[in-house]
Backbone bond lengths (Angstrom), bond angles and torsions (degrees), N, CA, C in turn:
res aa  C-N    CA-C-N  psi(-1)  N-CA   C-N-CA  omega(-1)  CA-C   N-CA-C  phi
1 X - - - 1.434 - - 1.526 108.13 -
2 X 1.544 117.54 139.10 1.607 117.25 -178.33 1.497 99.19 -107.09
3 X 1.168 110.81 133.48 1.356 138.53 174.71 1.190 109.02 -114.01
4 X 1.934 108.23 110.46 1.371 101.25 -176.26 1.817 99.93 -94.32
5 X 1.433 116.19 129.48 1.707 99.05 147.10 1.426 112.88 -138.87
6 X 1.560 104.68 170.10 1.425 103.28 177.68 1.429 129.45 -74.93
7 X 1.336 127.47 139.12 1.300 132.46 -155.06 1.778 102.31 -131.04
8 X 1.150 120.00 112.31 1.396 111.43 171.36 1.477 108.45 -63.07
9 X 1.007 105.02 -59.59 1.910 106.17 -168.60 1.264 118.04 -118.45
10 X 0.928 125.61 131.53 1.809 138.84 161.89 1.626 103.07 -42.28
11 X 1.285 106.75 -43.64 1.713 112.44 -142.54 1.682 99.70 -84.10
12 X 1.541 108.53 97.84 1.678 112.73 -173.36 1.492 126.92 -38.81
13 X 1.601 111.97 -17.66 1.233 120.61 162.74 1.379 131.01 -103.76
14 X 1.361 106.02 14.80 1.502 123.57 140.60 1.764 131.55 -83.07
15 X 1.699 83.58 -35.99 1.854 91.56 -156.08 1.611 93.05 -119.83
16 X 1.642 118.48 109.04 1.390 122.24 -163.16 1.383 91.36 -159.26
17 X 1.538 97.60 145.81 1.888 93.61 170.43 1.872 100.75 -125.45
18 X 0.783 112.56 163.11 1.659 128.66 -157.83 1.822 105.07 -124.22
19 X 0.855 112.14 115.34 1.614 120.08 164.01 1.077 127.65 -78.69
20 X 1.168 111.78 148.73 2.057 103.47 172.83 1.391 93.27 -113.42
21 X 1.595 113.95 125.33 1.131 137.46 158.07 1.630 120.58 -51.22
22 X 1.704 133.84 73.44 1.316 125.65 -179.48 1.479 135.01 -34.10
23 X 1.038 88.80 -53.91 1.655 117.73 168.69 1.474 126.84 -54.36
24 X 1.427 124.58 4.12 1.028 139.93 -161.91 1.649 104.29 -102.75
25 X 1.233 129.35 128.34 1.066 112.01 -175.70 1.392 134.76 -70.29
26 X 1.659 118.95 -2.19 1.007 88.46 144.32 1.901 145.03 -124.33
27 X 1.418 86.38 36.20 1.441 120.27 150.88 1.676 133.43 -54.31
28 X 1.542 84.12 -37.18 2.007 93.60 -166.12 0.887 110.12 -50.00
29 X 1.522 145.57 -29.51 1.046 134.44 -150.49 1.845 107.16 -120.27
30 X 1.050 97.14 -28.46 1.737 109.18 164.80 1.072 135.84 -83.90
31 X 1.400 120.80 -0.01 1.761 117.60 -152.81 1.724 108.05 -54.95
32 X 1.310 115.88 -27.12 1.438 125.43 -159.78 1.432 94.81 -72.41
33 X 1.512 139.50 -34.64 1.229 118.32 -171.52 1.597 129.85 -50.30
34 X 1.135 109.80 -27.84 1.662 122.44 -177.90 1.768 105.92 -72.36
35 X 1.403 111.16 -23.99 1.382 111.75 167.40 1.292 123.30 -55.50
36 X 1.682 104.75 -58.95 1.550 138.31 -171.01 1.649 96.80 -51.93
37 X 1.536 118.99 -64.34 1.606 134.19 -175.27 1.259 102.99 -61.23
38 X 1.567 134.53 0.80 1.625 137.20 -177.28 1.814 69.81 -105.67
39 X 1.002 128.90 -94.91 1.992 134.45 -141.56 2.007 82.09 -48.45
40 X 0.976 130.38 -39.07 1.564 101.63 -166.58 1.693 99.88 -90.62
41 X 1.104 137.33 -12.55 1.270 125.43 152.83 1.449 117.04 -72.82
42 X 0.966 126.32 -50.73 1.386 121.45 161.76 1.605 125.74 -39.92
43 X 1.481 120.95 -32.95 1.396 138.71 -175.86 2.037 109.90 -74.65
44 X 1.549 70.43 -48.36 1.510 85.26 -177.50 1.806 119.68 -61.21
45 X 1.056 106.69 0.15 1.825 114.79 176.05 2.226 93.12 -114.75
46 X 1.670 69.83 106.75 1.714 63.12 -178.44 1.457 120.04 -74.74
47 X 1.300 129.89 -21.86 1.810 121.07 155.91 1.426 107.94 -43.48
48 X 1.207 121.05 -54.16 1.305 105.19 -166.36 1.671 133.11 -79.24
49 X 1.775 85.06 -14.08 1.721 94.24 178.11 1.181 106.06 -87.93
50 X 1.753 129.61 -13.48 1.448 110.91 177.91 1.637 107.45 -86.89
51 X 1.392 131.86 -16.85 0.996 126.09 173.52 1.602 122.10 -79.86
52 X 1.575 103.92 -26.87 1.770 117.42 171.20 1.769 103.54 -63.13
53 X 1.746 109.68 -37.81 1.395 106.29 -150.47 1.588 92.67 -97.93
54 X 1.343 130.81 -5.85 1.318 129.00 178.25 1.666 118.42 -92.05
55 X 1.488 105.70 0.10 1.574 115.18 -156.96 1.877 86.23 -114.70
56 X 1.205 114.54 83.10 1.868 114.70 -176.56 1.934 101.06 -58.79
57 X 1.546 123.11 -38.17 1.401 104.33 163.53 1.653 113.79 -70.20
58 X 1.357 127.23 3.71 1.271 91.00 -179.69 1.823 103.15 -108.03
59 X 1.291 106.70 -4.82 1.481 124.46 -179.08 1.821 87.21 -83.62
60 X 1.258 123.74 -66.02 1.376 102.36 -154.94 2.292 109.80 -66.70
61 X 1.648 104.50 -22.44 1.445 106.90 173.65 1.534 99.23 -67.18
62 X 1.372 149.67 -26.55 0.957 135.47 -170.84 1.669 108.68 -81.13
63 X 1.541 106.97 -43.42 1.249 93.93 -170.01 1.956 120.83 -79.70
64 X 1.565 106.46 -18.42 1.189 121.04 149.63 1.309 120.84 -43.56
65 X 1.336 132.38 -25.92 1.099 132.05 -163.66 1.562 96.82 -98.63
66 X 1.251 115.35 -46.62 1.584 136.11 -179.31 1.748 87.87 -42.15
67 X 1.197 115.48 -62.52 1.393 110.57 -166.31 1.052 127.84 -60.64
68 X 1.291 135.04 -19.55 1.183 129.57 128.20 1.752 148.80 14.66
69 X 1.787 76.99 -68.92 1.601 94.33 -170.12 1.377 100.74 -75.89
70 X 1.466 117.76 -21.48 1.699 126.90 -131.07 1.719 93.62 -94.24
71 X 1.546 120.82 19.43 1.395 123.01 158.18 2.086 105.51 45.40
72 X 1.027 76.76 -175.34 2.159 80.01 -155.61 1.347 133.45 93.06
């Protein structure tokens, strides 16, 4: 299967993606922020936030998912 996406650079030490390690101590207590900075980039394209914010299963699977991170 071809999967097209956009790629700025060929050059592997240009074009790299980086993880955040959760488990890290000083992660433990934050991991959820990288979620939160996904829903306001996501929000911020208004096609996509009126179709994210009009879909109540896809608002309530998201925030289910949020809970998750939210430790307790």
């Amino acid at each position: 299967m071809n999967v097209p996406f956009l790629c700025g650079s060929l050059d592997l030490h240009q074009n790299f993606h980086q993880v955040v390690d959760c488990s890290h101590e000083s992660m433990k207590d934050h991991c959820y922020w990288p979620i939160i900075s996904d829903l306001i980039n996501l929000l911020s394209h208004e096609d996509i936030a009126y179709k994210f914010l009009s879909d109540m299963k896809l608002v309530t699977m998201w925030l289910d998912f949020l809970s998750y991170f939210q430790g307790g």
